[in-house]
N, C-alpha and C positions, 0 to 999 in steps of 0.2 A: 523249163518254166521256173521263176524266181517266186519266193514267197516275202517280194517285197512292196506288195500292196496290200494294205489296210482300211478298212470303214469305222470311222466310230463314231457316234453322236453324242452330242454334248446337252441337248436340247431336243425337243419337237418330238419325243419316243414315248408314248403312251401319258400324253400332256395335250393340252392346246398352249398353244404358241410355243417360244422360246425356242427356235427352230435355228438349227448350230452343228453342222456335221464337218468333217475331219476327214480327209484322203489324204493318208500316206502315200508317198510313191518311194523305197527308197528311201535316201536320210529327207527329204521334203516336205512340208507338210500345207495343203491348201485347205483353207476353212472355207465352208461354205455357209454365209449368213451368220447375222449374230445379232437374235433378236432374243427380246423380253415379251413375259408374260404378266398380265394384269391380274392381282390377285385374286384366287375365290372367296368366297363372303366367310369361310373360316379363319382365314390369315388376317387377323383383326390388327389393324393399324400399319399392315406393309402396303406402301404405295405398289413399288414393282415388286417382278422376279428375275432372276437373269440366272442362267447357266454358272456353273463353277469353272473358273478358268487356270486350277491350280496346275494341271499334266499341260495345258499351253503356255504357263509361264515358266515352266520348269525346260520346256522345250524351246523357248521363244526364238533362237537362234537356226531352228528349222523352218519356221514359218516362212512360205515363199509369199503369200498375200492372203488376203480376203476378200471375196466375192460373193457380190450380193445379186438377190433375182428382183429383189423390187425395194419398194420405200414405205412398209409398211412396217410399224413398230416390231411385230414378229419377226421381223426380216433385218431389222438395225437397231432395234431400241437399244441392246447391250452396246454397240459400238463405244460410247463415251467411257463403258468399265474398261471395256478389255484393253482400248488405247491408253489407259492409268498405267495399265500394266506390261504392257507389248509395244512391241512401232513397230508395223507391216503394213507394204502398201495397199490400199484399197481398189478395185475394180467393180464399176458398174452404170447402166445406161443415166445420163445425163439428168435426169430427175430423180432418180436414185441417189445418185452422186449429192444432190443438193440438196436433199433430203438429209441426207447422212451427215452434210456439213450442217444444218440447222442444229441438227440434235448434239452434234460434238461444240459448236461452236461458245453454245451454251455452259459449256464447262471451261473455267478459266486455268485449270491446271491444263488442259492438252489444245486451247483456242489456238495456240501457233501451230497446231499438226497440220499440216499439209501436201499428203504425199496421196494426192488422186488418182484413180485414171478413169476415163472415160470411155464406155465402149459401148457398140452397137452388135443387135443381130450378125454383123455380115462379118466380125473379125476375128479373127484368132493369135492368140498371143505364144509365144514360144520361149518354154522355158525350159530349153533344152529337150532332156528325157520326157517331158511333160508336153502339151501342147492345150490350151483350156482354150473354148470357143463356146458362142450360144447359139440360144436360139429362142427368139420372139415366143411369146405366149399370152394369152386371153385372163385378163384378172382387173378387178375393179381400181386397178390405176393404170397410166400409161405405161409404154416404156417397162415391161416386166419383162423379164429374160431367162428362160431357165439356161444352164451351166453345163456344159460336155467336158472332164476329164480325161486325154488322151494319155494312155499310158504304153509301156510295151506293151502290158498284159493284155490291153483292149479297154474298151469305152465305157468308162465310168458317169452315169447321167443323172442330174437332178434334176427336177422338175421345177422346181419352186411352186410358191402356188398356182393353180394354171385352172381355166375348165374350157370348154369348147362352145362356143358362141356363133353362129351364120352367121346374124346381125352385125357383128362388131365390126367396126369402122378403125380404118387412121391405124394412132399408135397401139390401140386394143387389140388389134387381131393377131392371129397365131399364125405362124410361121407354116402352114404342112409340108410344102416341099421339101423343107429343111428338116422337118421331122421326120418326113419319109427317108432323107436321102441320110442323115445316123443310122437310122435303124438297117437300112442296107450295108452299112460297112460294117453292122455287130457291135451289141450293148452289152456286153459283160454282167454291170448289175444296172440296175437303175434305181434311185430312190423318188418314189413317185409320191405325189401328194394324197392322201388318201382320207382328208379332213372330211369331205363330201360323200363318200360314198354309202352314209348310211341311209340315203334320198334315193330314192328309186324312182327310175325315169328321169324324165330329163328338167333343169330348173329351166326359172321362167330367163328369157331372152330378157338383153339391157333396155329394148324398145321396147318392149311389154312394161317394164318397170315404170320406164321415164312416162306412158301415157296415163300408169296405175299413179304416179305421183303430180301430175298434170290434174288427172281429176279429183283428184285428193283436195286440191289448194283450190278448185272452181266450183266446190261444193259445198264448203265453209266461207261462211262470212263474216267471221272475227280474223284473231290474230293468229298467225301460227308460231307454231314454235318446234322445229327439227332438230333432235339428236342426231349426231353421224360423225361419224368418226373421222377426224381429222384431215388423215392422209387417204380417205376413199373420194380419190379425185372424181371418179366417176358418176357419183353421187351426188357431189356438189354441184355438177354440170347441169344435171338431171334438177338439181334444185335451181340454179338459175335459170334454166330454161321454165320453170314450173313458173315461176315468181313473175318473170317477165309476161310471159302469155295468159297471165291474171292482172296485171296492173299493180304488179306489188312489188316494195323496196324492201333487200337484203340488208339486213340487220347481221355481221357477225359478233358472236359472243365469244370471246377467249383471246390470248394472245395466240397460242398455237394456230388456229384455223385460218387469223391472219398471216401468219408468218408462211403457212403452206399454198395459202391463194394467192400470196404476191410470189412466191417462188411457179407455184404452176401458171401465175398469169406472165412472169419475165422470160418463160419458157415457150410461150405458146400453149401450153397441153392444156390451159382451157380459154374456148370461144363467150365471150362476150356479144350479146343481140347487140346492146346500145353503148355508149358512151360508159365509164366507171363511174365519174360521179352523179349522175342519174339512176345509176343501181342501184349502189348502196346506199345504206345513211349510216351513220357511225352509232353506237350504241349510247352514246353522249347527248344525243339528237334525235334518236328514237320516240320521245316522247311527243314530237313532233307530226308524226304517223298517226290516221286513225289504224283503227284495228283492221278495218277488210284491205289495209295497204301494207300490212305488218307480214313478214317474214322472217323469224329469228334461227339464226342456224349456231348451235351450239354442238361443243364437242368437249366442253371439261377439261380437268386439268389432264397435261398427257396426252391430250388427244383422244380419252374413252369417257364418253357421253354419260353412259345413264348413270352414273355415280352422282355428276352432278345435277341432275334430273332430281335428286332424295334434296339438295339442297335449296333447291329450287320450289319444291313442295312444303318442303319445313320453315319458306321463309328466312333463310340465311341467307340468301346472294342477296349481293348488295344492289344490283344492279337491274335484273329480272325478277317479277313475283307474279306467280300463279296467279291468274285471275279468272272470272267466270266468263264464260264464255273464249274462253280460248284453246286451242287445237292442239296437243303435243304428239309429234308425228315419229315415232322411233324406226328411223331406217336403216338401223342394226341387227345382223342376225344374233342373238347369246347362244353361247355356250350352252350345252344342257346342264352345266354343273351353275350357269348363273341366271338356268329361267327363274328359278323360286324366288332371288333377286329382283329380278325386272317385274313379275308378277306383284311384288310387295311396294315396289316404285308407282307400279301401273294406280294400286289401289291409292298409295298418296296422292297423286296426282287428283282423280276422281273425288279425293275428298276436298281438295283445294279449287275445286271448282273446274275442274278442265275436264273436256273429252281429249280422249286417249286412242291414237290408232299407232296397231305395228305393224308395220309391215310384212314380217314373217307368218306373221296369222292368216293374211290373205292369199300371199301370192311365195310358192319355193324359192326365193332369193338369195343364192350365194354366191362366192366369189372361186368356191372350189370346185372341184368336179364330181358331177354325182357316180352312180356305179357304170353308167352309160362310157360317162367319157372317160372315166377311169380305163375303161375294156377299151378307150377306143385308140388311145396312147399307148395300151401295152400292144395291140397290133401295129401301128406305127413303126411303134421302136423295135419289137420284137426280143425283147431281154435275154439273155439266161438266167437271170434271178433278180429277183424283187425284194424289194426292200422296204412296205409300204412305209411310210412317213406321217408328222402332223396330224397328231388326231389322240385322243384317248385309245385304249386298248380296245375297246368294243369295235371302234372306226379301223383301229389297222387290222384286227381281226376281220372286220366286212370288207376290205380290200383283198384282202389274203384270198377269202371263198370268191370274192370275184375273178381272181386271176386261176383258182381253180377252175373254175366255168371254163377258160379258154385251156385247158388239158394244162395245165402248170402243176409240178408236182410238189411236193412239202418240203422235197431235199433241196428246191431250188427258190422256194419263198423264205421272206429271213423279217420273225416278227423282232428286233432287238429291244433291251433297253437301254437307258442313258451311260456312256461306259462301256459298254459291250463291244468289245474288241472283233471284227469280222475280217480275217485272215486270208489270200486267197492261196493256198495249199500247191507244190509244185504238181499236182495232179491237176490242177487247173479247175481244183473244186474252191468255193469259197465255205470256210469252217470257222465256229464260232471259240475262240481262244481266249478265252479266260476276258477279265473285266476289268475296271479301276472305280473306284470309286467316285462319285460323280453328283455332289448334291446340289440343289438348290440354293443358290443365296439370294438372300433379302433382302431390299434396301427400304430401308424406313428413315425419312428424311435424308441426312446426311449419311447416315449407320451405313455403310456396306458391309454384309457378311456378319453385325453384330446380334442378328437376332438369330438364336435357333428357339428351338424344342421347349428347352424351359422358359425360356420368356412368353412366348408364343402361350403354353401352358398356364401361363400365371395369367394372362391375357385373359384366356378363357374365363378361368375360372371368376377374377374378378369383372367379367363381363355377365356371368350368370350369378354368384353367389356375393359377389362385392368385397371389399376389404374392412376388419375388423381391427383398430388400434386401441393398444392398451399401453399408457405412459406412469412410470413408475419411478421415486426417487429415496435412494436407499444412503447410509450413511455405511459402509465396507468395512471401516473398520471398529465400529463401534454393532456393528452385526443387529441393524435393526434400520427400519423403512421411517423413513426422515415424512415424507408425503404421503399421504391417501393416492389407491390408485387412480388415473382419469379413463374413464372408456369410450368411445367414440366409434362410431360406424360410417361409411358411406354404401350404398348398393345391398344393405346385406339385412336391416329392418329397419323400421319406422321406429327410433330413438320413442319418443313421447307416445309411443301405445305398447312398446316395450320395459315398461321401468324393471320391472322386477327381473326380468332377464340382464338386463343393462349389473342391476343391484349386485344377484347374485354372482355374473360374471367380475366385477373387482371385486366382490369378494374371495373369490377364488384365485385371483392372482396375488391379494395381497399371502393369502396363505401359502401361496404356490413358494412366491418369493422368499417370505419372513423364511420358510422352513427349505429352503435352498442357502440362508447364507447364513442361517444358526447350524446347520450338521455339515457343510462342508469344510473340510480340514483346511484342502489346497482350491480356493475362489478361484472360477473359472466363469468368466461373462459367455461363452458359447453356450456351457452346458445349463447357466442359468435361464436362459433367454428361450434355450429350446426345450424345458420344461415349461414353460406357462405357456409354448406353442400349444405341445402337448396335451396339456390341461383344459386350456380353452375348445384346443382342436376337439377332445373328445367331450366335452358339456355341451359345444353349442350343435354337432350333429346328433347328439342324444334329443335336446330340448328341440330343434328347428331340422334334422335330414339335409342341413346345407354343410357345404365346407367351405369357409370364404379365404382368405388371403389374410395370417393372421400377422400382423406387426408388431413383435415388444417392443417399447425403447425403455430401458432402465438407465436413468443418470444416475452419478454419485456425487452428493456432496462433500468436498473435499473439506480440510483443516479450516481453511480460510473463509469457510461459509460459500463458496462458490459452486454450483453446479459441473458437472462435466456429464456427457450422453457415454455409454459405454463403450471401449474400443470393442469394433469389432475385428473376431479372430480370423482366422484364413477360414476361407468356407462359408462366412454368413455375412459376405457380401454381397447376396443375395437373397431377399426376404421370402417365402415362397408356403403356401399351405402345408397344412399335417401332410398332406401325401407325397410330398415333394421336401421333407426337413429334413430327408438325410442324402437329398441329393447334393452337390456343390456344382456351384458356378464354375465355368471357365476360370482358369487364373491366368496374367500377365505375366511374364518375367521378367523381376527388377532388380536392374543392374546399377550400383551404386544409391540406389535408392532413388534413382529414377525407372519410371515406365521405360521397358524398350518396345518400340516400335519402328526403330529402323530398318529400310530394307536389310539385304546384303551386297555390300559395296563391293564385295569380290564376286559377283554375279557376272559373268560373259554377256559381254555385248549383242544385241540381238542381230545376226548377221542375215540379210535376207537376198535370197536369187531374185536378181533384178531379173525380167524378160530382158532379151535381145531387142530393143527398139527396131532395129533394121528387119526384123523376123516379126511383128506388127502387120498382120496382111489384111487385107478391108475387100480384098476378092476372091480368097483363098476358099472359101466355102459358096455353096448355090444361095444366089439373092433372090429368086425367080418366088411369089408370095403365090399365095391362093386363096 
C-alpha cells in the first residue's frame, strides 16, 4: 500500500458554503467544486467569500480538472477566481456546465475559456491511474451528481449536496442502484454532506412544498413578492406552477434570475403550463398588473435574496417599493448565523406595510439531508471512514454521532479543517498529517484578497463608534501652527449638542501639536501625527467610553505661502484607531519606484492529464434508477 493519496479541503469544513475539496492521487490532483460563500452580517462591506487558492496555484501544473456536483453558487461561485489564476478543464452535468459558463462568462479577463466537458450519471472518465464517475442525487436543482474517485487505493466518494426525496421526479431523483452498487465494490472514505443533519426526522417532501406555496398565492389577494434564490430551479418551478394555477403573471426582478430561467428554460429543466409571453410581464410593464395578478420573484444581487429584501424596505430599489397590502414570501432556508438578519429584514418589511411569510417557519424545507438520510447514504455506501462535510462544526459534529449510531468508531470518522491534510498511511489507515494554511479571501467590489483583519476591524469600529477628523496647518520651519485647528465628526456625536467637547478637543490638538514641533530636535510627520491620535484617542474615551477612527491630517505651509498635506511615512498608510496605531498595514514592494504587481513570468505552465477520450464510457457503470 502506497501513501500516495491525499484529502484536503479548501472550503465547506466548519463554514457554510464555500465548499472546495482536493484528492491527491500521486503527482494529480482533482478538485472537487469551487464554490463561494455569501457574507455573514459581521464582514461589513464584503460582497463574497471564496477559498484561498494559494497551494493550487503553486501546484497548478498537477491539476487534472475540476468537477462539480451541481450549479449552485456554493458549488461554482469561485470558479471565475480560480480560472484568474489556473486553466483546468471543467467537468459537470449539462446545467451545471451552463451555469458555470454564466458566472465565468461575466468576467472579461477569462470570457474566452472554454475547456468544458459534459457529463451524465451513467459515465466514467479515465484518467489513467484514476478513473472519476457519478452518480445522480436529489437536491433543489436538476441534474446534481455526486463524484466517485477511483483510485488503486479504493473509492474516494463525495456526495455533493444530496437528501432523499420518494416524490422526486425526472432529473431530481437519485440514483439508488448506483449507490447501492459503489458501496458493494468498497468506499474507502466518503465525504458526505452533513449541512442537514442537525433536523431530526425527515424534511418535508418537494410536493408538500409546491402545495404549501399553491396555498400560499390562493389565499392572498394582493401582490406577492418571493425571495429565492437564483439558481434554486426547483423553486422556481413550484413558483410558476403556484402563479399559473391562481391567474397570476411572473414578474422577474434581477438580471441573474433572468439569466438562469432562460438557461433552464433552453434546457428543458423547467416546464411551462402556457405560452412564455402570457406568463411573464417584464418588470418595465408590471405596473400594468393589478395586485391579485402580481407575482414578483426576486433573487438580489448574486443570486441571495434577502439582502436585497433590506433594500427593498428602506426604499432604495429603484424599481420595487413595499406597499400595503402586499405579501413577501421568503422561500429560503438561513443560515443560523444569518437568522438575526432575516429576523431584522422580516421586521422592516412589517414596518413598510407588508405581511411577511417564511417558509422555514412552517414546514422543514431543505435541500440537505437531515440525520435520517445522512444514516441512510452511509448504509448504501458502507464506508470505511467519513468524512462529514458542509456545515459549521456543530453540523459536522451531528453527523459524526450519527454515524456513531451505525457502530462507526472515532479512528474511522475524520472531523477536519480547512487545510488539513488526510494522508492514507501504507497500513491502509487514513491519518491526519500536518496542515497549510488556508484563509479566506474577500472580495469587495473589484478587491480580491485586499481586505483582511485590519480593514475589516476599522470597518467595525467606524460602523459602531464613527470616525473623528482633526485638520491642522503648521509652518515646520518657523516651528509654530500657521491655522486654528478644524474638528469634524461623522457617526461618532452630534457636532451642534457637542460644542464644548468639539472646543476642547482642538484644543488639545493645537497643544498636542505646538508642543510636538517646539521640543522635537529631528521633525518626524509619523511620530507627530500619532501623538494627537494618542491624545484624542485617550480624552474622547475618558469624556464619551467610545473609540472611534481617529484621522490627523497636518499640512505645511511652505516658503511660497502654499499649503502641502504631510507625507506619509511607511506605516501610516493606513489610518486606524488608538488600538490599532501601532499596527501597520500591508506594504507593496516597489521596484524602481513603481508598484510591483506582476505575476512571475518564469512560472511553469500549467500542464494538465487530459482523460483518454476513447476511455469515455457512457455504459460502463449500472443505469438501472429506482
Amino acid at each position: 500500500m502506497s501513501s500516495n493519496l491525499t484529502i484536503m479541503p479548501f472550503g465547506g469544513m466548519r463554514e457554510n458554503g464555500k465548499n472546495m475539496y482536493a484528492i491527491t492521487v500521486g503527482e494529480d490532483i482533482f478538485i472537487l467544486d469551487a464554490g463561494l460563500q455569501y457574507p455573514e452580517s459581521d464582514l461589513l462591506g464584503v460582497d463574497v467569500v471564496i477559498p484561498d487558492f494559494k497551494y493550487l496555484v503553486e501546484h497548478a501544473d498537477q491539476i487534472a480538472g475540476i468537477f462539480l456536483t451541481h450549479g449552485h453558487a456554493d458549488a461554482i461561485g469561485a470558479l471565475p477566481y480560480l480560472l484568474k489564476q489556473i486553466s483546468a478543464p471543467i467537468f459537470g452535468s449539462e446545467l451545471t456546465i451552463e451555469l458555470a459558463k454564466l458566472a465565468i462568462n461575466n468576467d472579461s479577463e477569462i470570457k474566452s475559456f472554454d475547456d468544458y466537458h459534459v457529463v451524465k450519471g451513467s459515465q466514467e472518465i479515465d484518467f489513467g491511474a484514476v478513473k472519476i464517475s457519478f452518480f445522480e442525487t436529489t437536491h433543489t436543482i436538476p441534474d446534481s451528481l455526486g463524484i466517485v474517485v477511483g483510485t488503486p487505493e479504493g473509492q474516494i466518494v463525495y456526495t455533493g449536496d444530496f437528501k432523499f426525496d420518494t416524490t422526486a421526479q425526472g432529473a431530481y431523483q437519485s440514483d439508488l442502484m448506483r449507490l447501492a452498487e459503489i458501496g458493494r465494490k468498497g468506499v474507502k472514505a466518503l465525504l458526505i454532506d452533513a449541512a442537514g443533519t442537525g433536523n431530526i426526522g425527515q424534511t418535508a417532501h418537494e410536493s408538500e412544498i409546491a402545495k404549501y406555496i399553491f396555498e400560499t398565492f390562493r389565499h392572498h389577494a394582493g401582490r406577492i413578492i418571493v425571495a429565492s434564490a437564483a439558481s434554486n430551479i426547483q423553486r422556481i418551478q413550484q413558483v410558476i406552477n403556484a402563479a399559473f394555477q391562481n391567474q397570476r403573471k411572473l414578474v422577474l426582478s434581477g438580471n441573474d434570475i433572468e439569466k438562469v430561467v432562460r438557461t433552464a428554460l433552453n434546457l428543458g429543466k423547467l416546464d411551462l403550463p402556457i405560452p412564455e409571453n402570457e406568463l411573464f410581464v417584464s418588470l418595465k410593464n408590471m405596473d400594468s398588473l393589478k395586485p391579485e395578478e402580481t407575482v414578483i420573484l426576486e433573487t438580489g444581487k448574486m443570486g441571495e435574496p434577502v439582502r436585497h429584501l433590506q433594500r427593498m424596505a428602506h426604499g432604495d430599489d429603484r424599481n420595487i417599493k413595499i406597499q400595503t397590502g402586499d405579501l413577501v414570501f421568503i422561500t429560503t432556508t438561513p443560515s443560523t448565523a444569518m437568522e438575526g438578519y432575516v429576523a431584522r429584514t422580516r421586521d422592516m418589511l412589517f414596518r413598510a406595510g407588508a405581511d411577511v411569510k417564511q417558509i422555514s417557519n412552517d414546514m422543514k424545507s431543505s435541500g440537505h439531508a437531515s440525520k435520517n438520510d445522512f444514516q441512510m447514504m452511509l448504509n448504501l455506501m458502507k464506508p470505511e471512514n467519513i468524512l462529514p462535510v458542509q456545515g459549521e462544526y456543530r453540523l459536522l459534529n451531528s453527523g459524526a454521532r450519527a454515524a456513531k449510531e451505525l457502530n462507526y468508531s472515532d479512528d474511522n470518522i475524520f472531523i477536519l479543517e480547512n487545510g488539513d491534510r488526510l494522508v492514507l498511511e501504507e497500513n491502509g489507515k487514513f491519518e491526519l498529517s500536518g496542515s497549510i494554511q488556508v484563509n479566506a479571501t474577500m472580495i469587495d467590489g473589484s478587491g480580491v484578497g485586499d481586505i483582511g483583519s485590519i480593514v475589516l476591524n476599522d470597518r467595525r469600529i467606524l460602523s459602531e463608534d464613527g470616525v473623528f477628523i482633526a485638520v491642522i496647518t503648521i509652518d515646520r520651519k518657523k516651528k509654530r501652527i500657521v491655522s486654528n485647528a478644524k474638528i469634524d465628526s461623522r457617526g461618532f456625536v452630534y457636532v451642534k449638542t457637542s460644542r464644548e467637547l468639539m472646543k476642547e478637543a482642538t484644543e488639545l490638538v493645537e497643544t498636542t501639536v505646538a508642543a510636538g514641533i517646539k521640543n522635537s530636535k529631528e521633525f518626524d510627520w509619523g511620530n507627530l501625527k500619532s501623538s494627537v491620535r494618542d491624545a484624542l484617542g485617550k480624552f474622547l474615551y475618558d469624556q464619551t467610553h467610545r473609540k472611534p477612527v481617529i484621522l490627523p491630517v497636518i499640512m505645511e505651509a511652505n516658503q511660497n505661502g502654499r499649503r502641502r498635506r504631510s507625507p506619509n511615512k511607511k506605516g501610516d498608510e493606513h489610518q486606524s484607531s488608538p488600538k490599532n496605531s501601532n499596527q501597520e498595514s500591508p506594504k507593496k514592494e516597489v521596484t524602481n519606484n513603481k508598484t510591483e504587481n506582476k505575476p512571475n513570468s518564469n512560472k511553469k505552465r500549467p500542464r494538465h492529464k487530459r482523460p483518454n477520450e476513447n476511455n469515455v464510457k457512457a455504459n460502463d457503470v449500472n443505469e438501472t434508477k429506482n
